[in-house]
N, C-alpha and C positions, 0 to 999 in steps of 0.2 A: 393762399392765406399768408401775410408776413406775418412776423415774428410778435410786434405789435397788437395786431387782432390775434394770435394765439394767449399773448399774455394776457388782456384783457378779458378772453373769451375763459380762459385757466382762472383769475382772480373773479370774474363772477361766481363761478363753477364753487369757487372756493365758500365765497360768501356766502352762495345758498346753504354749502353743504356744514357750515359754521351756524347759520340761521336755525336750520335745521335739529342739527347739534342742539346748542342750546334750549329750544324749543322740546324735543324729546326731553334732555333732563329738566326744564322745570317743569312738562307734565308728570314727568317720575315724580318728584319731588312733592308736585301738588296732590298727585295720589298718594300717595305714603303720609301726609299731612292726614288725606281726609280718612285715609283709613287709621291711624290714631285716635281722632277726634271719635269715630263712630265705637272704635274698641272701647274707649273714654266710656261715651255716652250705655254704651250698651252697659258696662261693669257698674255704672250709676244707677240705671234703671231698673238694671239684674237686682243693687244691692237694694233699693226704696221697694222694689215688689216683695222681696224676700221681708221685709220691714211690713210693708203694711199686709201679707197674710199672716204675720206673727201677731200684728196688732187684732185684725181680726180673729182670730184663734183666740187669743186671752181673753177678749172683750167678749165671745160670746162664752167660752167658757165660764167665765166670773161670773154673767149674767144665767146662766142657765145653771148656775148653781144656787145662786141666790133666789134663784125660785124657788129651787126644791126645797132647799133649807127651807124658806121662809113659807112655801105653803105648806110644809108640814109642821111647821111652830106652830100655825094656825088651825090648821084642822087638829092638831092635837089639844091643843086650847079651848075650839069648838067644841069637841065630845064633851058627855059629862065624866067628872074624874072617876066617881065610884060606881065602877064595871069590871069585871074581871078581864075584857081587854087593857085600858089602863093599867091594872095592876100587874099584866102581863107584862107589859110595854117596860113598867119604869122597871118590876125585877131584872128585865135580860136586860138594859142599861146600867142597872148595878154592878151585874153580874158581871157586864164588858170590861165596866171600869176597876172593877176588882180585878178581873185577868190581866189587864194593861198594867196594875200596879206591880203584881208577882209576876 
């Protein structure tokens, strides 16, 4: 082997191992991209999920209180007023509302 084809056979060797090189760090590089974008992506999803079981929480609470409310406005409206449950009803709401006062 002269010196010539050691040189050229050394500057391939080189190339590759340069090729190579570079090729390793922008796979590094392109991983570390993609695992940002997914951390990204997860902390957005994480935050919209956390968001929409709030939204569902409020909305059925709101709603399943307005039921009760309102079908007990109704059925209490329904009876007739002069029964002594009535008169029981509105005494102990006086009587709430006096305690809440003192």
């Amino acid at each position: 082997m002269s010196a010539t084809a050691g040189t050229v056979a050394h500057d391939e060797m080189q190339s590759v191992a340069d090729a190579m090189r570079d090729a390793a760090t922008a796979a590094a590089d392109q991983a570390a991209d993609h695992a940002d974008k997914v951390k990204r992506t997860m902390i957005k999803g994480g935050s919209q999920a956390v968001r929409g079981v709030s939204r569902f929480a409020y909305s059925s609470s709101y709603v399943l209180s307005y039921a009760i409310v309102y079908t007990a406005a109704f059925a209490v409206h329904a009876l007739p007023q002069q029964n002594p449950v009535m008169h029981g009803l509105r005494d102990g709401g006086r009587a709430a509302r006096n305690a809440l006062k003192s």
